[in-house]
C-alpha positions, 0 to 999 in steps of 0.5 A: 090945337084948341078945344073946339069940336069938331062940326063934322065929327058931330054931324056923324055923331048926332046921324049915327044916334038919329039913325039908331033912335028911329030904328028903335022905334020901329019906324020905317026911313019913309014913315018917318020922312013923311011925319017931318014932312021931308022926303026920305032922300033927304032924311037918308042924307041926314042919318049918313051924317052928309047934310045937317040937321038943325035944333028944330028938326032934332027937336021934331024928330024927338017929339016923334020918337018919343025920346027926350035926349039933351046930347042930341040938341048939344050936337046939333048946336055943334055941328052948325058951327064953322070948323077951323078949317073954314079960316083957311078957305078949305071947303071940308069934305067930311075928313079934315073934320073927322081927323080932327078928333081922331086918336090915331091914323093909319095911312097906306101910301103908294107914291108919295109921303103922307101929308102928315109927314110932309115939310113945307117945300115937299107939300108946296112942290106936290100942290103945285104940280097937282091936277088943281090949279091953285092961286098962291093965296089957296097954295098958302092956305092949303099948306098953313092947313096941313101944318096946322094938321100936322101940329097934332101928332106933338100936341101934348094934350091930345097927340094923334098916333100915326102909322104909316106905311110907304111904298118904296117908290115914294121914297125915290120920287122926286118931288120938287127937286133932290135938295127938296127931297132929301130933306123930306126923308131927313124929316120922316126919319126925325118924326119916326123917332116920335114916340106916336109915330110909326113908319115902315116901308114896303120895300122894291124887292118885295114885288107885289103886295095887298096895297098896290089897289091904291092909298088909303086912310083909316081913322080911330077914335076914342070912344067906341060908339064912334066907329072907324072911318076908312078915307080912299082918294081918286083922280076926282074925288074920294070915297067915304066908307063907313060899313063895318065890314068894309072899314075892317077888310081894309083895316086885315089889309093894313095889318097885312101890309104891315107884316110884309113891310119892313120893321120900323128899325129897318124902314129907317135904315133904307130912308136914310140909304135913298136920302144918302143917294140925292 
């Protein structure tokens, strides 16, 4: 996968410090906009890790805050670089970039396979049957991005973990045609024999459950000044939650999810009873 940083994943490094040196300053959002002469609707954007904030704004920023910090021009310079992604033509909205660097992905999904999981065939039918028109050359690179994606959860220097829980009824969905699909679910009971990788169902005869508001995606990290990162995808777009609190009622409803789920051993079972069924 290559050693290259992240540029997202430092973006929200370098916001979190910005954000946390100014605090201990003592010094208002406004105050400090108007020492660097920006308004505080830009400076907010910056200290959330949504705009950038280049060598010589940091440079300015240190010399108001009083604090000399070295990581601080290193993460700027880091974040000012092309992700791997940018290659591919993918314009990264915060979680290709965070994924990247994240030790371990816990993925609750309604009504299809998680990307992480998909073959090639079953992520080509879902984008071409999505609500945005690709041309062949933007389906190739969405898919060669997410197989280069995927290459994480066997990488032997940095293997991502996955946890993944699926509703049943993405299990029976038939997504580009039965052949298609079975070989899908051959494939989740292959990577569930993956030492990293964790996959359990939330069966039919389950009725409700906590997860039927919707998918989502939380993201951990190695060290612990970077906090969980909570990903939840609507029709038009996606929500980013970065709120303690919020990040961890979804990560009760996760563990909540995984207790009426069916054990990983059993999960695997009932995927190979619906590919038996195709």
């Amino acid at each position: 996968m290559g050693t290259t940083p992240s540029p997202t994943f430092r973006r929200r490094r370098l916001a979190k410090k910005l954000k946390a040196i100014r605090k201990s300053t003592g010094m208002t959002l406004a105050e400090a906009a108007l020492a660097l002469y920006k308004q505080p609707s830009a400076l907010s954007r910056i200290e959330k890790g949504r705009a950038k904030a280049d060598v010589h704004l940091v440079r300015s920023m240190m010399d108001l805050y009083d604090v000399r910090d070295d990581e601080l021009i290193e993460l700027a310079l880091q974040a000012a670089k092309p992700g791997w992604w940018v290659r591919y033509g993918i314009r990264d909205r915060g979680y290709i970039g965070l994924e990247t660097e994240a030790t371990e992905v816990l993925s609750s999904q309604l009504v299809y396979i998680p990307g992480l999981l998909q073959t090639e065939a079953y992520m080509r039918a879902l984008f071409a049957s999505g609500k945005v028109k690709r041309t062949k050359k933007q389906l190739d690179n969405d898919v060669a991005a997410r197989l280069y994606r995927q290459r994480r959860i066997t990488d032997e220097d940095s293997a991502l973990r996955l946890h993944a829980i699926i509703d049943e009824s993405a299990l029976r969905k038939l997504v580009g045609g039965r052949k298609i699909m079975r070989d899908q679910l051959d494939h989740v009971v292959m990577m569930a024999e993956v030492d990293n990788v964790t996959v359990q169902v939330l069966p039919d005869a389950l009725g409700a459950h906590d997860g039927m508001d919707g998918a989502f995606t939380i993201l951990r990290f190695a060290e612990e000044q970077d906090s969980d990162f909570m990903y939840v995808e609507y029709t038009t777009g996606s929500i980013h939650v970065e709120k303690d609190d919020e990040v961890a009622e979804g990560k009760l409803v996760f563990d909540g999810l995984c207790e009426q789920a069916l054990s990983p051993k059993d999960s695997v079972a009932l995927i190979e009873r619906v590919a038996a069924q195709l």
